[in-house]
C-alpha positions as CSV (number, residue, x, y, z in Angstrom):
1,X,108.5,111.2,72.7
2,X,106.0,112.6,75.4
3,X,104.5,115.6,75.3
4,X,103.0,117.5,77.8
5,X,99.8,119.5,77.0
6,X,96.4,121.0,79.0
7,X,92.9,118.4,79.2
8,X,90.7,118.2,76.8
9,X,87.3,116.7,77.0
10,X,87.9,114.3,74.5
11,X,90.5,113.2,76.5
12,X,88.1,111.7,79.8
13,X,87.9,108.7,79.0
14,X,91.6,107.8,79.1
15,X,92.0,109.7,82.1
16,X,89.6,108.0,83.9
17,X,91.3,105.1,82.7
18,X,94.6,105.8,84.0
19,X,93.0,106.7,87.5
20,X,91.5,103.8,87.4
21,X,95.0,101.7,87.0
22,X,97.0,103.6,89.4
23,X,94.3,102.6,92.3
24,X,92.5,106.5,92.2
25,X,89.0,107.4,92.5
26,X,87.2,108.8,89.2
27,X,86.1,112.5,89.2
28,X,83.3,112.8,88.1
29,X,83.0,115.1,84.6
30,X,80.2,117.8,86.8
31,X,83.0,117.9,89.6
32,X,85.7,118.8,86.8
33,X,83.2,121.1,84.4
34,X,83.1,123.2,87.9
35,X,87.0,122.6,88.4
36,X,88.0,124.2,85.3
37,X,85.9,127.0,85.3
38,X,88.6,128.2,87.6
39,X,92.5,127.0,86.2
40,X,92.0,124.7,83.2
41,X,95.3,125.4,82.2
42,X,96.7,123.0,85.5
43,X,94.7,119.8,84.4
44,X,97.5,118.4,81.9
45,X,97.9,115.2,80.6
46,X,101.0,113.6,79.1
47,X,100.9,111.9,75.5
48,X,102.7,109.3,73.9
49,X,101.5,110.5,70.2
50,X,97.5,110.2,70.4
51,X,97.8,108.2,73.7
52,X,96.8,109.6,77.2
53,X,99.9,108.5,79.1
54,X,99.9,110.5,82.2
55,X,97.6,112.4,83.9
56,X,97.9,115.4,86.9
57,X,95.3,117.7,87.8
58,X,96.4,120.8,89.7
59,X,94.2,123.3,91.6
60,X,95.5,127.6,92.7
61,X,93.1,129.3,95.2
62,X,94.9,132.3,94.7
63,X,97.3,131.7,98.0
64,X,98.8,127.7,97.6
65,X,99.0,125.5,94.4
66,X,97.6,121.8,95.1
67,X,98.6,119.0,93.6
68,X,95.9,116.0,93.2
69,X,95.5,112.9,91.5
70,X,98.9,112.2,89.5
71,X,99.1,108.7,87.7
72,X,101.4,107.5,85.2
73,X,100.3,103.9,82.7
74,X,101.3,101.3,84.5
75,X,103.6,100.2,81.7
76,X,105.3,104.2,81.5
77,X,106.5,104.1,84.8
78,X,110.2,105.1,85.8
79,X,110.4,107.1,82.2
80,X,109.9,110.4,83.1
81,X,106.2,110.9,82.5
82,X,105.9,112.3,86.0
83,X,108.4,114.3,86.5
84,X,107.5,116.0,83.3
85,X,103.9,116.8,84.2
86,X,105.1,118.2,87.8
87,X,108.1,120.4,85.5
88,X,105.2,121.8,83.7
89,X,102.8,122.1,86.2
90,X,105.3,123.6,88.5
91,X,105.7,126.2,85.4
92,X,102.0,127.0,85.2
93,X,102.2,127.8,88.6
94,X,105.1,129.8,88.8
95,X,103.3,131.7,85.8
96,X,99.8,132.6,88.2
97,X,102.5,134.0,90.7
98,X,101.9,131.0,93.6
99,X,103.9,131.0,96.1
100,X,103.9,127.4,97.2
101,X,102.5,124.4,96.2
102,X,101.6,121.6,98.4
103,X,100.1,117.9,97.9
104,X,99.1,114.7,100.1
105,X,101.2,111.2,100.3
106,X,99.5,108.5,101.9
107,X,102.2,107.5,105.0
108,X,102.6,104.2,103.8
109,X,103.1,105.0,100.1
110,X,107.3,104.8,100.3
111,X,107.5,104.9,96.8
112,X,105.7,108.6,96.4
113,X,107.0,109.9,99.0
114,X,111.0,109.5,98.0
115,X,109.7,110.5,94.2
116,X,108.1,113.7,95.7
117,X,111.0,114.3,97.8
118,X,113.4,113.8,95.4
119,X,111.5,116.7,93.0
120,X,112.3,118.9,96.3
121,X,108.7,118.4,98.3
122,X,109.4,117.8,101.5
123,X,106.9,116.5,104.1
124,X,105.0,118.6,106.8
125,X,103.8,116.8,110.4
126,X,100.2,118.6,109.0
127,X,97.1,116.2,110.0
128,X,95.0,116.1,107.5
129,X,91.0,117.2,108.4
130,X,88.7,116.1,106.1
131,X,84.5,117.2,105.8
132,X,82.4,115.9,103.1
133,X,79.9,118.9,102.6
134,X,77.1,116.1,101.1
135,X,74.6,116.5,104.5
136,X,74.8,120.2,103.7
137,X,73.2,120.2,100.6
């Protein structure tokens, strides 16, 4: 049975696994300290008894919910793990009183992009701007 519950630190090292697997960049643990100092309660993971199985990380800025970083084990896929961290995350949400949530598919990612439209996401001709604030610091 999985279970869907908020991070905790001891958890980091599986997460960073499952990013790892499912192609994603590592955060690093000073980008998430500052990250959930403002909505722990949206980094969840999903367990398989004591084992990290899935793994989303959502963001509120007080106007739109963000979704980031989703990844399922590469061996859990197509059993639900996904859509129950979205279901919950979606809860948590719904609970801070956002009014819409959004997240990025990359174009050629077929496979996310019917899974997030089937959950009722629907894409946006948005282009994407992107500015690393590194050369301000």
């Amino acid at each position: 049975m999985i279970g869907v519950r908020q991070f905790r630190w001891r958890d980091y090292d599986a997460v960073a696994e499952l990013w790892k697997s499912a192609g994603r960049d590592v955060l690093p643990r000073e980008e998430l300290e500052t990250k959930l100092l403002r909505d722990p309660q949206l980094f969840l993971v999903a367990e398989a008894g004591e084992t990290v199985v899935g793994v989303v990380l959502g963001t509120y800025d007080g106007r739109r919910g963000w979704i980031l970083r989703l990844a399922v084990d590469p061996a859990r896929r197509r059993q639900g793990v996904a859509t129950g961290l979205i279901g919950e995350l979606e809860l948590r949400f719904a609970a801070l009183g956002c009014p819409r949530v959004n997240l990025l598919v990359l174009p050629a990612d077929d496979d996310a992009l019917r899974f997030w439209q089937a959950l009722g996401y629907l894409p946006f001709p948005d282009v994407l701007c992107s500015k690393p604030m590194d050369a301000l610091r």
